[in-house]
N, C-alpha and C positions, 0 to 999 in steps of 0.2 A: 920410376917406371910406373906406366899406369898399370890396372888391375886388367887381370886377360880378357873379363867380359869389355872392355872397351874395345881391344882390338876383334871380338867376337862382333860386338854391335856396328864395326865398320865391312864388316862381311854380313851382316842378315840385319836391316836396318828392322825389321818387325822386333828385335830383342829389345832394342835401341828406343820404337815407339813405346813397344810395354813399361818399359823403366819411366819413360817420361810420363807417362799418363797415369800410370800409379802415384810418381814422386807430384805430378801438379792437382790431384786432387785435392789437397790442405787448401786452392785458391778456386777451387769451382772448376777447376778440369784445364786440360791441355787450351782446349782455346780460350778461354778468361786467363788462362798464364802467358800468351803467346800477344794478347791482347794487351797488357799491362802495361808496359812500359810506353804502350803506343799513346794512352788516356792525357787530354792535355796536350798532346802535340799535334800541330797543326802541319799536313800533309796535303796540299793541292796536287790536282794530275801533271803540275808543271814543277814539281817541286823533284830535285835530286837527292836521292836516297842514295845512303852506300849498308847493305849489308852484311856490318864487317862478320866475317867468321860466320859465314851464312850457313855451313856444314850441308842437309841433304835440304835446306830450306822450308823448314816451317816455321820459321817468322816469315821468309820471302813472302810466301803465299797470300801472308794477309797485309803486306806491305803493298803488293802492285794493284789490290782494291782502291788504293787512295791514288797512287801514282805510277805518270808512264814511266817513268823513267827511275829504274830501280837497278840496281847492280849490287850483284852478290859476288863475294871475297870469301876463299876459303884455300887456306893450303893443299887440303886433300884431298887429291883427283878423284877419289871414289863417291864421296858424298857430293861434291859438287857435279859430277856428271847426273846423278841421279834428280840433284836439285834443277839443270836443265832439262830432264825430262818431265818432271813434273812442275814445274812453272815455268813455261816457256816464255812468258812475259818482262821477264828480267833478262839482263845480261850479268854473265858473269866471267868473274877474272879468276884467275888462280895464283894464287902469290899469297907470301907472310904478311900478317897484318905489321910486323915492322917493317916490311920493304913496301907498302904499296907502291903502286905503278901511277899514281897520281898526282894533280898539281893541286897546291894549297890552295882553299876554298873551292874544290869544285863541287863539292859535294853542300845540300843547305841543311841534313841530316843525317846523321850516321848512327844506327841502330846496331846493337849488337847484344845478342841473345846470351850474354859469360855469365851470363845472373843463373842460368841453369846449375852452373857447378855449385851455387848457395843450396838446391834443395838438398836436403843430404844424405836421402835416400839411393837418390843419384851419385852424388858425390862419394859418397862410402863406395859403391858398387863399380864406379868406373872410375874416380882420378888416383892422384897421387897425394902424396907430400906437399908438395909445390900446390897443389889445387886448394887443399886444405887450409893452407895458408891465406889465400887469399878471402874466406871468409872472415880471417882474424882482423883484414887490413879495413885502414879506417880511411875505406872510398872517398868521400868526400872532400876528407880532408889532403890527401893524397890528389885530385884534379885540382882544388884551388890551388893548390904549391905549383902546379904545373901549368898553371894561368886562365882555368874555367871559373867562371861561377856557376855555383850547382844550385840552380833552381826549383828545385824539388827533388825530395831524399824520403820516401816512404818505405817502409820494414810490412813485410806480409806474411804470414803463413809462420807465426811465433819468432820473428826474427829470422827466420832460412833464407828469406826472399826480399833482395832492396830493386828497388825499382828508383833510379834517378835519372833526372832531365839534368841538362846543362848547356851553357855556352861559352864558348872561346871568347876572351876579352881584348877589346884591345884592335 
């Protein structure tokens, strides 16, 4: 079970920003963090984004700078309504990132911001167990078994923060 300030931060997203913007100063602040994983990847206005697990969307925001065509994915009704009010430029779904509601390859990008649960300022203060874990896991090597190659794997912020590109083979 996660920590109460997580379900506190999906009632007063202001706690939720404070945590973030404290925990991404080790990389030059909330937007050079939000920005990272984007560096290297090449976004036209014709290009389909999928924002998996877009929460109240601040990666969105700097995603539909590049393209029209952005759709943000989130389980939970409360961050993603708030994510439609504050970037009305995307569309968004509501659904498990295991179930999406999509057909294979429609999407030519899919970004998704779970690199937050590495900071761990963050991480301490809102996950669990299971969260924790997932910094121990060895990403990389875990997508090539699952049929990606990871074309760029960089460590940020003393190892808290991995930032990888990849593609589906095949």
């Amino acid at each position: 079970m996660a920590t109460f300030l997580r379900n506190l931060s999906y009632r007063y997203q202001w706690l939720f920003d404070l945590i973030v913007g404290i925990s991404s100063l080790s990389v030059g602040g909330e937007a050079q963090f939000r920005q990272l994983p984007l560096k290297g990847v090449v976004i036209r206005p014709e290009t389909k984004v999928l924002d998996l697990c877009c929460g109240s969307g601040q990666a969105t925001e700097f995603l539909v700078k590049y393209s029209k065509h952005v759709v943000g994915l989130d389980a939970d009704p409360l961050p993603l309504k708030r994510a439609k009010q504050q970037i009305p430029e995307a569309s968004y779904v509501q659904a498990w990132a295991e179930a999406m509601p999509f057909v294979d390859d429609e999407f030519d990008v899919i970004h998704t911001s779970a690199t937050l649960l590495n900071l761990y300022l963050f991480l301490w203060l809102f996950e669990n167990e299971t969260a924790w874990s997932l910094v121990q896991l060895d990403l990389p090597e875990l997508l090539t078994a699952m049929g990606f190659e990871v074309t760029k794997f960089k460590v940020h912020a003393g190892g808290s923060l991995q930032v990888m590109h990849g593609r589906k083979v095949g």
